[in-house]
N, CA, C and O of each residue as an XYZ file, in Angstrom:
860
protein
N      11.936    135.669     72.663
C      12.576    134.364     72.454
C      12.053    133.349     73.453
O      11.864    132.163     73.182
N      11.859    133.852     74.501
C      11.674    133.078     75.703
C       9.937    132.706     75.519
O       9.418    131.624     75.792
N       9.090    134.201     74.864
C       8.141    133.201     74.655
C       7.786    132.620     73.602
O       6.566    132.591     73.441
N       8.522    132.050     72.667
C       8.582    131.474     71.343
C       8.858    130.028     72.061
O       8.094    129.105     71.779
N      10.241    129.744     73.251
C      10.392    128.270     73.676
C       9.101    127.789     74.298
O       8.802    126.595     74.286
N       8.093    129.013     75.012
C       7.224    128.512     75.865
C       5.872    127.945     74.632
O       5.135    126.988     74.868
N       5.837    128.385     73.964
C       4.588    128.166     73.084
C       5.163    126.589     72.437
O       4.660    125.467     72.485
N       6.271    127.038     71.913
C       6.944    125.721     71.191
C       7.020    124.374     72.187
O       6.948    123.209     71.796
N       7.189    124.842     73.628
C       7.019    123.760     74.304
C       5.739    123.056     74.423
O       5.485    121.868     74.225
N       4.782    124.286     74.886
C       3.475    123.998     74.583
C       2.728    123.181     73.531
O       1.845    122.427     73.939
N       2.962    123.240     72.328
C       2.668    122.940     71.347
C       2.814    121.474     71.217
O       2.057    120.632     70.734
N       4.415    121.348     71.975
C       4.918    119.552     71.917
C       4.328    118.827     72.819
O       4.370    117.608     72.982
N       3.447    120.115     73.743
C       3.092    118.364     75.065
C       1.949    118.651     74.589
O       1.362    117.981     75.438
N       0.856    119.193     73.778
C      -0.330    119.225     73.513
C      -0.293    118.315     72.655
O      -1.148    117.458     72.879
N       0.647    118.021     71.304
C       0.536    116.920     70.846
C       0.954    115.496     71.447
O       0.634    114.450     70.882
N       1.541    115.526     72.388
C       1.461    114.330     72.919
C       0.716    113.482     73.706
O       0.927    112.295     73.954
N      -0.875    114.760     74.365
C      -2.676    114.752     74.645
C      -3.106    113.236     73.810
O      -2.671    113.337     72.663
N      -3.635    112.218     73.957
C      -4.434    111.498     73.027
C      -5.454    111.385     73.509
O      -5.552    111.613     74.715
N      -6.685    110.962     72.690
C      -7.455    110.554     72.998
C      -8.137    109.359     72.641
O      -7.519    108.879     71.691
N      -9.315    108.491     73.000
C      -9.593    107.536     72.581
C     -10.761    107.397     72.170
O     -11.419    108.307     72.673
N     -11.594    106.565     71.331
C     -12.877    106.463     71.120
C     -13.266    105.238     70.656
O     -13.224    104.600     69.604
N     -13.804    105.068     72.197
C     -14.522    103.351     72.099
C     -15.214    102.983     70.866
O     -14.905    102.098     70.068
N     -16.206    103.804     70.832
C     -17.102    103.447     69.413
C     -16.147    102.704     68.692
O     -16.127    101.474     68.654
N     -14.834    103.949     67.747
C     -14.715    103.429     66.762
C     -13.232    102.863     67.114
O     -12.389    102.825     66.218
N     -12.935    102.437     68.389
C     -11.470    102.215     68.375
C     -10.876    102.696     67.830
O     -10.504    102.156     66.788
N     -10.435    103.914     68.144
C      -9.160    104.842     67.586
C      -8.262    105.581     68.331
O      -8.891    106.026     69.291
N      -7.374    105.855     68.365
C      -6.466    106.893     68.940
C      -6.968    108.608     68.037
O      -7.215    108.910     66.870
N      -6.920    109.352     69.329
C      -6.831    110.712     68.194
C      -5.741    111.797     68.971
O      -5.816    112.188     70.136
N      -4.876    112.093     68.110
C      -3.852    113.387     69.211
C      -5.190    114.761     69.374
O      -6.111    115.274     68.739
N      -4.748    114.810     70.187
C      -5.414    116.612     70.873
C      -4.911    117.686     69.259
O      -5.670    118.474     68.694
N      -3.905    117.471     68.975
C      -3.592    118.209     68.014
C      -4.325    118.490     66.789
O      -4.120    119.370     65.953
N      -5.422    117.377     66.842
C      -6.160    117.475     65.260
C      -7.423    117.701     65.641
O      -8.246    117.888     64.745
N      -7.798    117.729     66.834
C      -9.046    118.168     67.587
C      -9.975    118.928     66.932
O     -11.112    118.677     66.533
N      -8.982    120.329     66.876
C      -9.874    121.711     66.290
C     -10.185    120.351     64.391
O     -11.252    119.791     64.138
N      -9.329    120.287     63.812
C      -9.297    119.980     62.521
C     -11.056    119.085     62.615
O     -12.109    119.428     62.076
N     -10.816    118.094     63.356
C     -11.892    116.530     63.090
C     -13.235    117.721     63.672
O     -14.241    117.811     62.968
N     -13.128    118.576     64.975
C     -14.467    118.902     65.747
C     -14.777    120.225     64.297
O     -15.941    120.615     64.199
N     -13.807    120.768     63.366
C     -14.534    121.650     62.149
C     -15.129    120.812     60.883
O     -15.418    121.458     59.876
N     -15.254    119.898     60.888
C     -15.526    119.202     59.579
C     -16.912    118.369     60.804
O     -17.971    117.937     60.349
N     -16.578    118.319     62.221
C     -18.227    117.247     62.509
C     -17.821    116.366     62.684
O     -18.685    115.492     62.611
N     -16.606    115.887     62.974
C     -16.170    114.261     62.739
C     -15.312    113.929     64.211
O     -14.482    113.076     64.523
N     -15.721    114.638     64.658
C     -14.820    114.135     66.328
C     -15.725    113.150     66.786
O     -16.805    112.912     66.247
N     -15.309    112.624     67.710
C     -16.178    111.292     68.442
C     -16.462    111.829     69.555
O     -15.656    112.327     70.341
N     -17.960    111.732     69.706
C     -18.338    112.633     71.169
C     -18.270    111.169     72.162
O     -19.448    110.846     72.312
N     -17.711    110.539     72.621
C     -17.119    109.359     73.281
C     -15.719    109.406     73.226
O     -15.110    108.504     73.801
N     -14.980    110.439     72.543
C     -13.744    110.442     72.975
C     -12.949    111.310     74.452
O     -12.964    112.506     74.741
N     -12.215    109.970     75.258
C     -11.625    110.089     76.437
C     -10.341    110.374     76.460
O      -9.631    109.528     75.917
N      -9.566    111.714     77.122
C      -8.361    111.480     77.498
C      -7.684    110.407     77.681
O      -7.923    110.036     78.831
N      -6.505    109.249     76.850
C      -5.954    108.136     77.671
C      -4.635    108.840     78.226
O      -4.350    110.019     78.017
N      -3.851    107.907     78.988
C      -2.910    108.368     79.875
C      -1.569    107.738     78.743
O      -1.818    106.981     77.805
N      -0.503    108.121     79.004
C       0.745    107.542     78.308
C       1.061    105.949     78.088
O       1.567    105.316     77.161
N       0.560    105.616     79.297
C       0.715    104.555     79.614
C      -0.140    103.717     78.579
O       0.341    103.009     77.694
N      -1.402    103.900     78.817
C      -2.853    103.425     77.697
C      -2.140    103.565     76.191
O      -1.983    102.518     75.562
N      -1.793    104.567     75.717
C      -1.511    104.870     74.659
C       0.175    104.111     74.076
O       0.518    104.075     72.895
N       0.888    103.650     75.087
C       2.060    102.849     75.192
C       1.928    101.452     74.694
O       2.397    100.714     73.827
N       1.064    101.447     75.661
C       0.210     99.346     75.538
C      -0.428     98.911     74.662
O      -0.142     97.856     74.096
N      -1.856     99.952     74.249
C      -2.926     99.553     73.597
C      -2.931    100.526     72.084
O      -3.800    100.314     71.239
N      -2.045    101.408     71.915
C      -1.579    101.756     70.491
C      -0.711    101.400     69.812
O      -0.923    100.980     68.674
N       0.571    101.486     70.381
C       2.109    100.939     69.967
C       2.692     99.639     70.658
O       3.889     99.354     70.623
N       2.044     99.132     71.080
C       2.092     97.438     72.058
C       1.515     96.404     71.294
O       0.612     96.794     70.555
N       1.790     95.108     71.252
C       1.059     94.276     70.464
C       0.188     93.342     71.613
O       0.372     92.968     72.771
N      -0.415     93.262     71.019
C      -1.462     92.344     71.749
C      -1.007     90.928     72.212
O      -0.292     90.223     71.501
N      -1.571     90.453     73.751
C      -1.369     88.829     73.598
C      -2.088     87.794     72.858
O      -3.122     88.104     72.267
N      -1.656     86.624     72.832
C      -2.049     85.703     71.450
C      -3.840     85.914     72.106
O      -4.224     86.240     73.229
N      -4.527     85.606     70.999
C      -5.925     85.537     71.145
C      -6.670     86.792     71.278
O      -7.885     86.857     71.092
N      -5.806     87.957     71.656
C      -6.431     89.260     72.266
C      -6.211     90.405     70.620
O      -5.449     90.257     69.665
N      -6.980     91.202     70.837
C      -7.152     92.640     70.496
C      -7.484     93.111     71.280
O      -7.797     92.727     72.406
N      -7.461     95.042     70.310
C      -7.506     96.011     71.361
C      -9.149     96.364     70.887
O      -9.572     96.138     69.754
N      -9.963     96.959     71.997
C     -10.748     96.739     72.061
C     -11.186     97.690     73.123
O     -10.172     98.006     73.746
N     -12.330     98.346     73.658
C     -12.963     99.137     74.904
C     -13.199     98.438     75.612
O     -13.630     97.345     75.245
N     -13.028     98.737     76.981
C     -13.147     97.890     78.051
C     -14.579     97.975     78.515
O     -15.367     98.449     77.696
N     -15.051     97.601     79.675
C     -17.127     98.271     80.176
C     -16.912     99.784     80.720
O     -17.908    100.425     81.053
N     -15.390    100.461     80.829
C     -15.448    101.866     81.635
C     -14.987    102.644     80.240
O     -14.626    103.816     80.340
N     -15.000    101.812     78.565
C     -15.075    103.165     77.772
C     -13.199    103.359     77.475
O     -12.788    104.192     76.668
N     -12.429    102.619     78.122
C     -10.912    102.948     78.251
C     -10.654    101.460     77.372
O     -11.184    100.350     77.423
N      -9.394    102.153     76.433
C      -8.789    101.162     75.477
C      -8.141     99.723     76.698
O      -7.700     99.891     77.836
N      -8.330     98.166     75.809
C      -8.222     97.065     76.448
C      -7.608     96.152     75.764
O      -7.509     96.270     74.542
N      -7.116     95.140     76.397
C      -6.923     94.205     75.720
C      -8.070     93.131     75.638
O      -8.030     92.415     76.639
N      -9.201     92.747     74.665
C     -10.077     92.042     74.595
C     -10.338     90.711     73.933
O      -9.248     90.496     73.403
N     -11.133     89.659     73.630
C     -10.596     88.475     73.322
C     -11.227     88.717     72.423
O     -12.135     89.537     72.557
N     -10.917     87.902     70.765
C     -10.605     88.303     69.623
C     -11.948     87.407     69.290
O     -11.790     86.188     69.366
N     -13.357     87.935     68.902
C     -14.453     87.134     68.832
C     -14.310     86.051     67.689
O     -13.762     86.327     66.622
N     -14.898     84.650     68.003
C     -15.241     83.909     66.972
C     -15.668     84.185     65.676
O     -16.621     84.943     65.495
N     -14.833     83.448     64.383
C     -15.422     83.973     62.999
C     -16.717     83.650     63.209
O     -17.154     82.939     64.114
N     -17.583     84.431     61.970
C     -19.194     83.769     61.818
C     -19.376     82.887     61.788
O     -18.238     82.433     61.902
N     -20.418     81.536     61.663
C     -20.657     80.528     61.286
C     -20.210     80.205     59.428
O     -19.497     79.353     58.896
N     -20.910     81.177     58.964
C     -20.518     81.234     57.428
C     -19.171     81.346     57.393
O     -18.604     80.454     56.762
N     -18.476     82.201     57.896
C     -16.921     82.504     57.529
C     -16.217     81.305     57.657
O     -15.453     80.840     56.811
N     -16.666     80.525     59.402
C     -15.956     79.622     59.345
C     -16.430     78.224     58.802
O     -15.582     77.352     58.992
N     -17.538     77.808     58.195
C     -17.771     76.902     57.483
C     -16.817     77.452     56.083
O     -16.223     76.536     55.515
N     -16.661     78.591     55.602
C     -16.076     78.782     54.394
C     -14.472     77.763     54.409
O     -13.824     77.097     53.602
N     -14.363     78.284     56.294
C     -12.801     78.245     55.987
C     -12.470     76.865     55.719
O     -11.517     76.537     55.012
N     -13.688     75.619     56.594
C     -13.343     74.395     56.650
C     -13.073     73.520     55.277
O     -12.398     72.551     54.930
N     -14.422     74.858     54.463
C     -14.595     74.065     53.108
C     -12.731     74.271     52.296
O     -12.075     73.552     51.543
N     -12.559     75.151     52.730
C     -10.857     75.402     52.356
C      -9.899     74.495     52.894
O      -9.186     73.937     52.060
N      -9.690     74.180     54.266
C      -9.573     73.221     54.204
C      -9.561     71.794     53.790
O      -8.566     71.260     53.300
N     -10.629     71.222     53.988
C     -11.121     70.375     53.239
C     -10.475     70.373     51.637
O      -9.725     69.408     51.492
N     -10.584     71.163     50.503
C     -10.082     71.470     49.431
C      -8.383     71.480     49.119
O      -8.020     71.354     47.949
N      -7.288     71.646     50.293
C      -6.775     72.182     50.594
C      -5.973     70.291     51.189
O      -5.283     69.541     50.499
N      -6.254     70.170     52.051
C      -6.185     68.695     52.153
C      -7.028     67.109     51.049
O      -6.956     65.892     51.221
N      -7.623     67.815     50.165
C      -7.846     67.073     48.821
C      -6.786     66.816     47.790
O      -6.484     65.801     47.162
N      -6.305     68.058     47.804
C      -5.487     68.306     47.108
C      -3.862     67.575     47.101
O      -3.222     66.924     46.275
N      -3.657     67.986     48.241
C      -2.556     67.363     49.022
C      -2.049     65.382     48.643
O      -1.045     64.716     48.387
N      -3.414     65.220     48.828
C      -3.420     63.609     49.107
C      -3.361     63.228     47.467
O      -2.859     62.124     47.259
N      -3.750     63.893     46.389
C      -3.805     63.645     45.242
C      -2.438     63.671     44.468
O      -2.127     62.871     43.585
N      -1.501     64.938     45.029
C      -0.352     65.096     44.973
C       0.739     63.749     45.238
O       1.573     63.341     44.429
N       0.414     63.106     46.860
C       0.581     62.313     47.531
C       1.192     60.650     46.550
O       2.141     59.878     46.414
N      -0.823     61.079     45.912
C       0.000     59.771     44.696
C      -0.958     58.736     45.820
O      -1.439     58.848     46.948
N      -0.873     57.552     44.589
C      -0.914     55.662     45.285
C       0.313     54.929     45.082
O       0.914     54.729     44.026
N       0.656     54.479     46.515
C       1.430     53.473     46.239
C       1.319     52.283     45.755
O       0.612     51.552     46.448
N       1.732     51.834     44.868
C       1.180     50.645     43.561
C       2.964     49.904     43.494
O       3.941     50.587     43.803
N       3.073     48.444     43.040
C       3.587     48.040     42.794
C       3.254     47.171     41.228
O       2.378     46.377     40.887
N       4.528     47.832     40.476
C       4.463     47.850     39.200
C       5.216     47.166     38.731
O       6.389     47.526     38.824
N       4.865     45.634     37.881
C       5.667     44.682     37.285
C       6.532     44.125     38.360
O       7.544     43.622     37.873
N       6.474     44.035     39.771
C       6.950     43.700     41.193
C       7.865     44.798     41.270
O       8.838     44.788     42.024
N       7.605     45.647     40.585
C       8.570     47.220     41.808
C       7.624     48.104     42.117
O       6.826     48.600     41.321
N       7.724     48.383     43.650
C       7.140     49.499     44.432
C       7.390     50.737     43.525
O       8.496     50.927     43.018
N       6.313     51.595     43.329
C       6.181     52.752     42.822
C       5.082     53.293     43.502
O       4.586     52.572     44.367
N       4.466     54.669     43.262
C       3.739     55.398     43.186
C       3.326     55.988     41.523
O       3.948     56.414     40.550
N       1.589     55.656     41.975
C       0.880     56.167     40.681
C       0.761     57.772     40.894
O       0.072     57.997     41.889
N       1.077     58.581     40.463
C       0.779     60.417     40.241
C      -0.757     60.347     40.007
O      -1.321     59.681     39.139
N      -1.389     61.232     41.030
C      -2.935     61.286     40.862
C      -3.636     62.337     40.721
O      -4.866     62.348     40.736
N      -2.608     63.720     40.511
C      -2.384     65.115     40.349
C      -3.773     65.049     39.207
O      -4.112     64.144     38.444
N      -4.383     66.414     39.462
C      -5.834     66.295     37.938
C      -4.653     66.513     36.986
O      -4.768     65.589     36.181
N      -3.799     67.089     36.715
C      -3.006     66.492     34.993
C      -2.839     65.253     35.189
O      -3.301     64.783     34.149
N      -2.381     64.112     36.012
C      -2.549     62.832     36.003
C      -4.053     61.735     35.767
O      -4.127     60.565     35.392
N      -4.892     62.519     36.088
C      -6.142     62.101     36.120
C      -6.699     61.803     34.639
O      -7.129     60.764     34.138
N      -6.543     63.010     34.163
C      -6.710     62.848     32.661
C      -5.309     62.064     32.127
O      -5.455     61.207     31.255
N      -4.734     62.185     32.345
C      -3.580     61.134     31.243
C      -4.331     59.679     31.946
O      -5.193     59.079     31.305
N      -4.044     59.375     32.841
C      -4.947     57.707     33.626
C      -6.161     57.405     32.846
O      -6.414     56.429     32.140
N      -7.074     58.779     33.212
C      -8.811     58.187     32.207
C      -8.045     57.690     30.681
O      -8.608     56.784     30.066
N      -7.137     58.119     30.263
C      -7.311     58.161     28.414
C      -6.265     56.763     28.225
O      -6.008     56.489     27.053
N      -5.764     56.035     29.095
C      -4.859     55.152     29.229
C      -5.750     53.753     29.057
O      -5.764     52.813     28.262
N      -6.628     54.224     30.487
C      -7.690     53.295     30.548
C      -8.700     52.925     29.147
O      -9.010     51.907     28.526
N      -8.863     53.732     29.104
C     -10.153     53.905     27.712
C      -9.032     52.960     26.458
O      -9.465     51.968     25.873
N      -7.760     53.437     26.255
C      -7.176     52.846     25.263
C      -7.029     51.224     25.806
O      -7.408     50.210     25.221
N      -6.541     51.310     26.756
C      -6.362     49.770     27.489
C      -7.808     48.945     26.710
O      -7.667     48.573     25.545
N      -8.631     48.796     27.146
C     -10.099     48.726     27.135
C     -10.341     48.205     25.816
O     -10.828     47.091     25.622
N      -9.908     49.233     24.658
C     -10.102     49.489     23.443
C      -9.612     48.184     23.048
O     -10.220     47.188     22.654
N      -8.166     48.443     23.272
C      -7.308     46.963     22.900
C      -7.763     45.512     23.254
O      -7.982     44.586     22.472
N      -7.865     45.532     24.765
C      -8.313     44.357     25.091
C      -9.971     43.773     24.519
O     -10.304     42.610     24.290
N     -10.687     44.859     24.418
C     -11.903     44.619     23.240
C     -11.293     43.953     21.935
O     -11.641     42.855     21.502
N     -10.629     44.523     21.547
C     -10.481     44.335     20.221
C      -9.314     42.691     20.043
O      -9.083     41.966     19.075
N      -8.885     42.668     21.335
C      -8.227     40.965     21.540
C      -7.032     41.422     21.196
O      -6.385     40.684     20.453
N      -6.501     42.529     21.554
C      -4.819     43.296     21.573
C      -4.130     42.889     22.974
O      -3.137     43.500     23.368
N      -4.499     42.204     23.449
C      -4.234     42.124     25.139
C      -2.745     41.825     25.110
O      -2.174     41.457     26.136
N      -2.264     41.938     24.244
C      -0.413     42.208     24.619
C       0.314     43.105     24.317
O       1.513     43.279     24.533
N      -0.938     44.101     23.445
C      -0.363     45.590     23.401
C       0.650     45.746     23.986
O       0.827     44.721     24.644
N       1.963     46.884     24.252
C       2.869     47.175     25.217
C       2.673     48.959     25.609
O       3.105     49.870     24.903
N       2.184     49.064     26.446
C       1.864     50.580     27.011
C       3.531     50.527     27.667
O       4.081     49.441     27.849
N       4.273     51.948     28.007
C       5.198     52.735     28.698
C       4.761     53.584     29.565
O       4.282     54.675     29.256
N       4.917     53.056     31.007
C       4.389     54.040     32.051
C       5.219     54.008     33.305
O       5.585     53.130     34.086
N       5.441     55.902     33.139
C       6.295     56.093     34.291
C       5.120     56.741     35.860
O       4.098     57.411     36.013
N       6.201     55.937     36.766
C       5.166     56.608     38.180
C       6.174     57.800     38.888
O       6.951     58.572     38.325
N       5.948     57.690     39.927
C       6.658     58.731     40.831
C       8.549     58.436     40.530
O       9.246     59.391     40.185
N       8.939     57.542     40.652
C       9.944     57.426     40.375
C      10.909     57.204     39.261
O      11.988     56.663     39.018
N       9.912     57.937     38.686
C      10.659     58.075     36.722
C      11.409     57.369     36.170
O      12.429     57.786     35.620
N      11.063     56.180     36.205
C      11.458     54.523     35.585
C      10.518     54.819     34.722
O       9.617     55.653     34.810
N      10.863     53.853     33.616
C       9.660     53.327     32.367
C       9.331     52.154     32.817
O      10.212     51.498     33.372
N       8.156     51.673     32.706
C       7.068     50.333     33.340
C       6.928     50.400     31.927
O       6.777     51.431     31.272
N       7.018     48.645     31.279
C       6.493     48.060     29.959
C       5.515     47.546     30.572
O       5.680     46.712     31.463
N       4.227     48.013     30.145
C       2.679     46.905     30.623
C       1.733     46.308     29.327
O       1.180     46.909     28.406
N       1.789     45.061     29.621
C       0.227     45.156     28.611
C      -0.914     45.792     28.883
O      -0.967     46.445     29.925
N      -1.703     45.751     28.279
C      -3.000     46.559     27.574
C      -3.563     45.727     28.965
O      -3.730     46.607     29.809
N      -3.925     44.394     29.554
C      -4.439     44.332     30.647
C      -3.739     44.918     31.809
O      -4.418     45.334     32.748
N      -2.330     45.000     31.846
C      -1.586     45.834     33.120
C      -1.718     46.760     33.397
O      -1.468     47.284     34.482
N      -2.381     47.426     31.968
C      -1.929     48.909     31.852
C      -3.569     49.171     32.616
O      -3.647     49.788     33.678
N      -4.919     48.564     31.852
C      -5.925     48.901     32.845
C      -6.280     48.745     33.884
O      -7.100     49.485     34.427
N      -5.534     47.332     34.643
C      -5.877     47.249     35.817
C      -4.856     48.042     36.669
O      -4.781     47.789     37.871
N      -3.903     49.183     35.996
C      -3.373     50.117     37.009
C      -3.728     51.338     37.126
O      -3.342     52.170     37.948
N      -4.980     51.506     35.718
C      -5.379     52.547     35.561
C      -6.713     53.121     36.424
O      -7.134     54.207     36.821
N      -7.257     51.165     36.474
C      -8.261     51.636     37.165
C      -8.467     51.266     38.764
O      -9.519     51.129     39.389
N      -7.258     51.165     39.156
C      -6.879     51.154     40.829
C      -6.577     52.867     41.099
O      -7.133     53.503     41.995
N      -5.741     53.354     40.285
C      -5.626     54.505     40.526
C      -6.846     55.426     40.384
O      -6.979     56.288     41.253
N      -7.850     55.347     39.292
C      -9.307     55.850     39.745
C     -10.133     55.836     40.372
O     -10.962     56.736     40.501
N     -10.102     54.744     40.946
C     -10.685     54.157     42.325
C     -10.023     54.744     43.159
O     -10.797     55.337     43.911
N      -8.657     54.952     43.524
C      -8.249     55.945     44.509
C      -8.421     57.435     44.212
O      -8.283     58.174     45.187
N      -8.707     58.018     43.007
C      -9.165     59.160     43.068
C     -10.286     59.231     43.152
O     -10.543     60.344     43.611
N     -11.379     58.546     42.931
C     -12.644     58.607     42.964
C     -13.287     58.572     44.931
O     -14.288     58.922     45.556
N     -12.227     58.054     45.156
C     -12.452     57.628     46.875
C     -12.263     58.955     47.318
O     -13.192     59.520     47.896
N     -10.683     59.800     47.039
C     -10.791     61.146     47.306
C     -11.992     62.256     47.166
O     -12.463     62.918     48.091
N     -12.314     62.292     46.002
C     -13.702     63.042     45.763
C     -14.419     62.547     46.649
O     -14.687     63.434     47.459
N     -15.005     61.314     47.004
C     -16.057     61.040     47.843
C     -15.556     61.805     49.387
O     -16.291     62.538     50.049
N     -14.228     61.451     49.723
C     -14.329     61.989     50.870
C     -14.604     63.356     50.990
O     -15.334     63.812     51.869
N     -14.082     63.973     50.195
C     -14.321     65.424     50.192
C     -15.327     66.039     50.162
O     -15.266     67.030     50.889
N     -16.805     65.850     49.344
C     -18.278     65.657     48.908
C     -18.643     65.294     50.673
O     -18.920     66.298     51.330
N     -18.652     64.155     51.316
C     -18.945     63.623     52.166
C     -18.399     64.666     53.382
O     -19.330     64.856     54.164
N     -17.177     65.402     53.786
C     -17.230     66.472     54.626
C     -17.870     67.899     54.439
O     -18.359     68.671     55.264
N     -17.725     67.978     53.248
C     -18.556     69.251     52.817
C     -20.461     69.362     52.913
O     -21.218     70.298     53.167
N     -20.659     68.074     52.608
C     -22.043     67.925     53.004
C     -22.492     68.040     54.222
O     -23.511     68.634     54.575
N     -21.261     67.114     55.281
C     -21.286     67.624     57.140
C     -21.446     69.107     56.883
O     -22.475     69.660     57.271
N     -20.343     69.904     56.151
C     -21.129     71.221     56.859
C     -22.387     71.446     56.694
O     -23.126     71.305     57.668
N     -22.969     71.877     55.336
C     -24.281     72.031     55.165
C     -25.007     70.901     55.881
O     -25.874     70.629     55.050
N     -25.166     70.197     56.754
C     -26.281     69.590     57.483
C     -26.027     70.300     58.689
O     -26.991     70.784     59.282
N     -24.585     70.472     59.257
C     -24.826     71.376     60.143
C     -25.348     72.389     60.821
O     -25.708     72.631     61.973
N     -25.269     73.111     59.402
C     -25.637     74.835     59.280
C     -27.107     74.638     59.070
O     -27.934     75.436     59.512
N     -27.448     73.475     58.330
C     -28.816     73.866     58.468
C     -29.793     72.272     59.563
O     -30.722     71.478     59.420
N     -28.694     72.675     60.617
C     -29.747     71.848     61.683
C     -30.216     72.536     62.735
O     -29.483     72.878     63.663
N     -31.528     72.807     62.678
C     -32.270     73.897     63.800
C     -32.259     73.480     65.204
O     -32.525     74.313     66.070
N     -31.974     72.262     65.513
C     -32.086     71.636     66.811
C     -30.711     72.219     67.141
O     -30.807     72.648     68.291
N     -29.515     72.431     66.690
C     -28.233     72.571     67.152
C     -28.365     74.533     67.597
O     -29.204     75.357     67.233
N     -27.377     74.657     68.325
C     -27.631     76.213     68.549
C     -26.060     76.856     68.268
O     -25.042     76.195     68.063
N     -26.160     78.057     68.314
C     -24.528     78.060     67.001
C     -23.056     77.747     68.358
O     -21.887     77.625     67.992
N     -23.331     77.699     69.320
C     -22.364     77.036     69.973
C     -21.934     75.801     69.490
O     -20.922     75.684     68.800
N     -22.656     74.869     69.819
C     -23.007     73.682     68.952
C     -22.421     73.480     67.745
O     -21.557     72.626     67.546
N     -22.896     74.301     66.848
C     -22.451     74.251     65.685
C     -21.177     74.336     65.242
O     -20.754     73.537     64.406
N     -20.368     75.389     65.789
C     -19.374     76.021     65.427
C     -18.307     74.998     66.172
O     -17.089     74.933     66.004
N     -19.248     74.132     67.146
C     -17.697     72.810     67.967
C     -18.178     71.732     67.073
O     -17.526     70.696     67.204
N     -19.007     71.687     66.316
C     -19.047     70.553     65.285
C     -18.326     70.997     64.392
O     -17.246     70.444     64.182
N     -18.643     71.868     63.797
C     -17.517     72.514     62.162
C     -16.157     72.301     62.898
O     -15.285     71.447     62.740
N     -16.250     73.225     63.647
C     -14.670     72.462     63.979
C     -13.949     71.666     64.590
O     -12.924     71.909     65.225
N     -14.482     70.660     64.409
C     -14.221     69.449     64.872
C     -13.943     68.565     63.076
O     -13.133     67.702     62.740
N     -14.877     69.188     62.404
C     -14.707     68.341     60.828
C     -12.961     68.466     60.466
O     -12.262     69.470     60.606
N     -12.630     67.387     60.070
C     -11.358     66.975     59.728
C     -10.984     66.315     58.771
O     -11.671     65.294     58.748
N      -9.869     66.330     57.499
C      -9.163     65.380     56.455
C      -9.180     64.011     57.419
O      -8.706     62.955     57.000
């Protein structure tokens, strides 16, 4: 009995042995040792850590900016969390960028309609209802309809009675403000690609220009 507690004890502080392996940043218990060193798959860089190591840098969370990481002596660390790629983070700006396009389109123009403050909706389902407003506007006033009566609601879900000239010159203020959006957007996205491909810059450089690009 007595040596059944001793083995059983044994058994519990052997699994509580870890080890570490810089290579691949991992924890491994002593317990699976025989298992990983019969299949070939142990890490010949794996180090005894102490309780403590295995407290902090396994079951501990990291401080802001840090991961865990090998230190220069091979022992688990807290290390600083490297810069995305250049590509990754040009991806992210372009998301951005897209991301704050979007936003501002949502946003709307503030327009004053028949002398009440409104907002025009500039959402792409708004975009297309605006182009096909315009085009009819157009149509009419070609054709010498210029008192047509168009019904148009903005952000604040009133009905606006406009003529066929009201109706285009609100149609095409509001395209002009979407058309300005696209440009801006085209116009930061192109900053990146001149960035990325300027050989004089070196990716330090680069990567405080990308992020520096802004809505």
């Amino acid at each position: 009995m007595l040596e059944k507690e001793c083995i059983t004890s044994l058994l519990a502080t052997e699994d509580k042995i870890m080890f570490y392996s810089a290579e691949r940043n991992i924890f491994y218990p002593s317990s699976l040792k025989g298992e990983f060193e019969s299949k070939g798959a142990w890490p010949c860089d794996a180090i005894q850590v102490s309780d403590d190591e295995v407290t902090k840098y396994m079951n501990g969370h990291p401080p802001a900016g840090m991961q865990r990481g090998a230190g220069n002596n091979g022992r688990p660390a807290w290390v600083p969390i490297p810069p995305p790629e250049l590509d990754a983070l040009a991806d992210r700006k372009r998301r951005e960028i897209d991301q704050a396009r979007d936003a501002t389109f949502a946003a709307g123009l503030e327009y004053t309609i028949i002398g009440e403050p409104d907002v025009i909706q500039t959402r792409p389902q708004d975009q297309i209802n605006l182009l096909g407003l315009s085009a009819k506007a157009q149509r009419l006033i070609a054709a010498g309809h210029t008192d047509a009566v168009f019904t148009f609601r903005g952000l604040s879900n009133i009905n606006h009675e406009l003529t066929a000239v009201e109706m285009d010159k609100l149609a095409l203020a509001a395209l002009d403000h979407i058309e300005s959006i696209y440009q801006r957007s085209w116009e930061r996205k192109d900053s990146i690609d001149s960035i990325l491909g300027e050989s004089a810059l070196d990716e330090a450089d680069k990567r405080t220009q990308l992020e520096n690009i802004a809505w």
